[in-house]
C-alpha positions in Angstrom: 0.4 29.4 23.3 -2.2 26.6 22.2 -0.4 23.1 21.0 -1.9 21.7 17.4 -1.1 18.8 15.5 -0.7 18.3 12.2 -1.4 15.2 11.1 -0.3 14.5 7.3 -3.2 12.9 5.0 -1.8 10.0 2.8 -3.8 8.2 0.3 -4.5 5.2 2.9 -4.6 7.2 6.0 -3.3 9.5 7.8 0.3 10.0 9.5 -0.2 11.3 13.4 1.8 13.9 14.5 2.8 12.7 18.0 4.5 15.8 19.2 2.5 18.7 17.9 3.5 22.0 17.7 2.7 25.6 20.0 1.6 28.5 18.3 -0.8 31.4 19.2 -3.3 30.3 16.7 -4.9 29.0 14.2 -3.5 31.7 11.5 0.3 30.9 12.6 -0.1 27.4 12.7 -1.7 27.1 9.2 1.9 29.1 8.3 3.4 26.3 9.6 1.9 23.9 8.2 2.2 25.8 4.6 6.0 26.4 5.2 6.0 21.9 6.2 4.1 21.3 2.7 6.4 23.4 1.2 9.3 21.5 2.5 7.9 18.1 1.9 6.9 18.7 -1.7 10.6 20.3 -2.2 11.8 16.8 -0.9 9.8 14.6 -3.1 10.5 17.1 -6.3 14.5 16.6 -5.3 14.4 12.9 -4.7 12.2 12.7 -8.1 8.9 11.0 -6.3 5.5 11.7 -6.1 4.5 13.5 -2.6 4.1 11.1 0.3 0.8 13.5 1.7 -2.2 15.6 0.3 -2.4 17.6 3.2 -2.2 18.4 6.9 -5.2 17.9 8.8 -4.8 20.7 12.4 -6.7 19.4 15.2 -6.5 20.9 18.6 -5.0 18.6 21.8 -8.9 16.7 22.4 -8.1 15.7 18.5 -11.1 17.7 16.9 -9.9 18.8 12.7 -9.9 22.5 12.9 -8.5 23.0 9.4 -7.3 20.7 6.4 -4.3 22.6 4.6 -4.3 21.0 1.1 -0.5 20.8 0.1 -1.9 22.6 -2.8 -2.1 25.6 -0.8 1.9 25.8 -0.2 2.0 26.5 -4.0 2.8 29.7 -5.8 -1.0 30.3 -7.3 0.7 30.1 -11.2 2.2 26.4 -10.3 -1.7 25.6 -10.0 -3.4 27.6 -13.0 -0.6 26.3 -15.5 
């Protein structure tokens, strides 16, 4: 198991991750980070405010960005062509 972070983009910054997370690569942490979007977009959509993030930024334990996962991505594909 490899430990990523996924640190979530704001407007003015980013949000660090201080804990990361272990998965067996890249393909099951970009799930993760899909199924956190999802979650944090579900919050906002309850609570009636626009999303805190834009999207998780994965970078390995020597902090190198791997992937960007736009919370965009965590969308049924119809939510976006509508």
């Amino acid at each position: 198991m490899t430990r990523f972070y996924l640190h979530q983009q704001i407007a003015n910054g980013i949000i660090e991750d201080p804990d990361g997370t272990e998965a067996v690569d890249l393909k099951a942490v970009r799930h993760e980070a899909i199924l956190a979007a999802r979650q944090l977009l579900a919050n906002a959509i309850l609570a009636g405010v626009a999303p805190l993030g834009t999207a998780f930024r994965i970078t390995d334990e020597a902090g190198h960005v791997l992937i960007t996962v736009p919370f965009a991505d965590a969308l049924p594909p119809h939510f976006i062509d509508t």
